[in-house]
N, C-alpha and C positions, 0 to 999 in steps of 0.2 A: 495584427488582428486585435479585438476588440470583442468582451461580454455579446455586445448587440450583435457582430455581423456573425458570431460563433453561433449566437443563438438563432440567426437565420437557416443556419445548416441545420441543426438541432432538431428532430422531431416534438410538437409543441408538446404531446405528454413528457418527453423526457426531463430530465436531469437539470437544473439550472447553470446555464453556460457561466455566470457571472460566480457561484460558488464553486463551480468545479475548476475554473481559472485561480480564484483563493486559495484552495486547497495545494495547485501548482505549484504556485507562486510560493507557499511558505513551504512546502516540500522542497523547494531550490530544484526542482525538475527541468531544467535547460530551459527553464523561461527565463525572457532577457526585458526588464519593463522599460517601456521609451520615453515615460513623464512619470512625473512626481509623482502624479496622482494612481498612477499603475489604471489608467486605462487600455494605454494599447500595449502590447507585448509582440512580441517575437521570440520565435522557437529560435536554437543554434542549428547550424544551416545543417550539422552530421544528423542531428536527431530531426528535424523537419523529413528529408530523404528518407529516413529509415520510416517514418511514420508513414510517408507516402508511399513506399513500396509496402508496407504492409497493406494498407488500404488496396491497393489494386490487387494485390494477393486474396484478401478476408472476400474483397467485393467490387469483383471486376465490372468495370461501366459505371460506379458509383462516381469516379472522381467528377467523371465531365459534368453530371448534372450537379456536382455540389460545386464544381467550380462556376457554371451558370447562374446558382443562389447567390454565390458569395460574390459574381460580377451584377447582378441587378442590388442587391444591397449598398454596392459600393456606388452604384450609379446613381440610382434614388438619394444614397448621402452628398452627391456632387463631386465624389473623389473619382476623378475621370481614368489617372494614371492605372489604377488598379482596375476596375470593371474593366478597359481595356487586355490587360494584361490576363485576366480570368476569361474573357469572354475566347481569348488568342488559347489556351490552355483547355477550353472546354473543346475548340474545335471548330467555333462560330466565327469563321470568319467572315461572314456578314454582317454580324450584332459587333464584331468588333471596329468594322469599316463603318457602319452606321455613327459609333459614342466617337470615333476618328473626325468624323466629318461634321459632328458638333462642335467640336471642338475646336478647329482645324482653324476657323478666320478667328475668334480670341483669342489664338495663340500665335498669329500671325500680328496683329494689331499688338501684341503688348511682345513682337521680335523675340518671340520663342520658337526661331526655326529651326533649329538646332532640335528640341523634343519632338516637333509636328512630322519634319520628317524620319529621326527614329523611329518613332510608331510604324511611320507608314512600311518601314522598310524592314521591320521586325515582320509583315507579313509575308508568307509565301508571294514568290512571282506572281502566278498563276493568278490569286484571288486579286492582288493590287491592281494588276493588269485586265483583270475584267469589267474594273469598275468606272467608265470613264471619269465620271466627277469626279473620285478619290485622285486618279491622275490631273486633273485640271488644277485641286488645290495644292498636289505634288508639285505640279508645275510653277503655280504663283510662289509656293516656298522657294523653293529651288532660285527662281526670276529674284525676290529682293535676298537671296542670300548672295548674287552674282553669277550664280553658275547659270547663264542666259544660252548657253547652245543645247544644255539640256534638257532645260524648261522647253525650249520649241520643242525639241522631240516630243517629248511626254504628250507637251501639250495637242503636235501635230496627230499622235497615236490616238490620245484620248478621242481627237473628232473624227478620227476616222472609226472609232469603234461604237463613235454613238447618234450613226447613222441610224439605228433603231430606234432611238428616243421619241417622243411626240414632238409637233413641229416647233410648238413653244419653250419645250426643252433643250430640244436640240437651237433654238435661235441663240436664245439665253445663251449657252455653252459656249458658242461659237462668239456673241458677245464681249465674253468672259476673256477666250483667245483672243479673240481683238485685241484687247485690252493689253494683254500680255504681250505681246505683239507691241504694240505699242511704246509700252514699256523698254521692249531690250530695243527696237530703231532705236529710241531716243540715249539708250545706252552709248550703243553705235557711234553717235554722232548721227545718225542717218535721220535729220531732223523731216524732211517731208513724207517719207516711207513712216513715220513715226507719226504725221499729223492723218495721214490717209489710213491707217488703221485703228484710231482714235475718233475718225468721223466717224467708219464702220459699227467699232464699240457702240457708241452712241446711240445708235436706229437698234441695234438687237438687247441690249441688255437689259434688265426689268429694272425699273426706277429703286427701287428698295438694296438691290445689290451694292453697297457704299462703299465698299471696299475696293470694287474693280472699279467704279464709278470714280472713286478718288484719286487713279492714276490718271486721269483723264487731263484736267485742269495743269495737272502739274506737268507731265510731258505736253500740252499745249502751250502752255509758260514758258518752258526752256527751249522750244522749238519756235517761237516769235521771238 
């Protein structure tokens, strides 16, 4: 944590976050500072707990909403890992699936599937499982991490659950699987099953989608 995102919690007549962290600090109060400059700090993990069972004690229902303040701070600042991780704490796991699914293809593109899928799987069944998209991009991780019989699944579950989507969404999606699809044939070796789902892709996906767009060319390539 940080003066600013402390002072997000903070009620604005209160107390200044940034000197009441000075005071800590030279106190040697279990604060741990993590630069030079003693901007960010961290509590020791026995007295953080002890602080948070007090909190829910003094003022029950208060954490969720101050952990919603302290995940839109963190998201407005572009620290994804943490608004995540607050919004999963607050209880939101909508708002948590939402800053997920931002995230989700530049962390795929710079082969961070190793954190895209943590996140995802840090959610309850329940809510991951409702969302088709969230499963779709489960599924594309999954596909270039190699695990390809379980990316179909996901991905087969995902369009089956988002039959309710509008027709342009639900095209897109099914594009998307295309794609995927595409993808593990050509993993296979199952080079004409891998071109015939690539034509598919092709007619459903939306021109701006680059990502699923770009397995296109290359399993065409390896499959001539």
């Amino acid at each position: 944590f940080s003066a600013d995102v402390c002072a997000a919690l903070l009620p604005p007549d209160g107390p200044s976050a940034a000197s009441l962290l000075d005071q800590l600090d030279h106190a040697q109060l279990f604060l741990v500072p993590l630069d030079e400059q003693r901007g960010w700090y961290r509590y020791h993990q026995l007295f953080a707990e002890a602080l948070q069972d007090r909190l829910d004690r003094e003022h029950p229902g208060l954490s969720a909403e101050l952990h919603r303040r302290a995940g839109d701070w963190f998201d407005a600042a572009g620290h994804a890992e943490p608004a995540i991780a607050h919004a999963r704490a607050a209880g939101d796991h909508h708002l948590a699936i939402q800053r997920i699914r931002a995230q989700a293809r530049p962390l795929m593109i710079r082969g961070e599937l190793a954190t895209l899928l943590g996140w995802i799987e840090s959610l309850p069944v329940e809510a991951r499982n409702a969302e088709p998209w969230l499963m779709i991009e489960q599924a594309m991780a999954l596909l270039f991490a190699g695990q390809l019989d379980l990316a179909e699944a996901i991905g087969a579950q995902a369009e089956a659950l988002a039959t309710r989507s509008s027709d342009a969404e639900l095209d897109h999606l099914r594009g998307v699987l295309a794609a995927l699809r595409a993808y593990a044939a050509d993993a296979k070796g199952a080079f004409a099953q891998s071109l015939a789902h690539a034509a598919q892709a092709d007619t459903l996906l939306r021109p701006d989608d680059y990502l699923a767009r770009g397995i296109l060319p290359f399993v065409r390539g390896r499959a001539y």
